[in-house]
N, C-alpha and C positions, 0 to 999 in steps of 0.2 A: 312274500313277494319281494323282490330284488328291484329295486332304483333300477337297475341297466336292463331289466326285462322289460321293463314297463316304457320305460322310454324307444326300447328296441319294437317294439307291439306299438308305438304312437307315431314311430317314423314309417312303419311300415305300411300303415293306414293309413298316412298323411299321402305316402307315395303311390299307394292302391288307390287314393280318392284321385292325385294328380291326373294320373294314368288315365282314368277310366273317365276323366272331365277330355280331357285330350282327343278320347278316341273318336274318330269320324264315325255318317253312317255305315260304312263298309270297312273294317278294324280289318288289317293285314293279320297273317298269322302269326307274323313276328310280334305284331303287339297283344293280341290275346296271351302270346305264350308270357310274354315280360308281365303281364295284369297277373297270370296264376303264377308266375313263381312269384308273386310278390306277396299276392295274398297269401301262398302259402306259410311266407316267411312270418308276414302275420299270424296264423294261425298255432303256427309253431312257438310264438313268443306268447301268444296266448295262453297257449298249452303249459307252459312253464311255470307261468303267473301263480297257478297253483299248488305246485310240486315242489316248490321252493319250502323247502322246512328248515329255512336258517343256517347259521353257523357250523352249528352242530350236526345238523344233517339227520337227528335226532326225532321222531314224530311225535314222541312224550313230551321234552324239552326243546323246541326246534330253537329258543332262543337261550337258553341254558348256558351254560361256561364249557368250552374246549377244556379237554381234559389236558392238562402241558405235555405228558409224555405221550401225548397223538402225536406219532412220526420220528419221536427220539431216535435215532440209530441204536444209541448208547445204551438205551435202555427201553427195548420196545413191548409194545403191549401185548397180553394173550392174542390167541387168535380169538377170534370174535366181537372181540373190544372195539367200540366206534369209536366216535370223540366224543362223545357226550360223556362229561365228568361226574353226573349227576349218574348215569346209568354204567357208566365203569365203576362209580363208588359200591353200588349195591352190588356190584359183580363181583368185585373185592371181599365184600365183607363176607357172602355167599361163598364165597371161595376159601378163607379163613375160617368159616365154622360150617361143615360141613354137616349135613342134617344127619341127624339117629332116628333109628327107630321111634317111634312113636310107643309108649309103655303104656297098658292097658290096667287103667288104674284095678286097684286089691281091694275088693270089697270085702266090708264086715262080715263076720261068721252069724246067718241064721241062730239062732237059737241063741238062749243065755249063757253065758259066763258057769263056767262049773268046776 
């Protein structure tokens, strides 16, 4: 969750409560509509509160280390690659040794020695 979300989702509730103390018994439609784009705005900053997975942008690591060459021109990353340094490393090293076959171990010969 993001400091500017949060305070974005408190102004906007602050100004839905103003609003809605304000309104007379008979609310114009001008001011119903200014009450839901406000609440909307709220709900939308609401919505966010959660989504937020940090720096990284990462849902394993979301507070993790940017990887440095996220965005290098000079030297940019595969495709696929986020910023997450922790999950480009294992991407790395997955990419460096490339898996073999799996060998089906040789079992003993039945019977005795002869």
């Amino acid at each position: 969750m993001g400091y500017a979300n949060l305070r974005e989702l408190q102004s906007a509730l602050t100004t839905a409560s103003d609003l809605a103390s304000s309104l007379q018994s008979a609310p114009s439609r001008r001011d119903a509509d200014q009450l839901v784009h406000v609440l909307r705005q709220a709900l939308t900053a609401a919505s966010s509160l959660g989504a937020e997975t940090g720096p990284t942008g990462c849902a394993i690591h979301p507070h993790g280390a940017v990887d440095p060459l996220y965005g290098d021109p000079e030297d940019p990353l595969p495709p696929g690659y986020g910023k997450c340094l922790l999950c480009n490393d294992r991407r790395r090293r997955a990419d460096a040794h490339p898996r073999t076959p799996a060998r089906t171990p040789v079992s003993p010969r039945a019977g005795g020695a002869g």
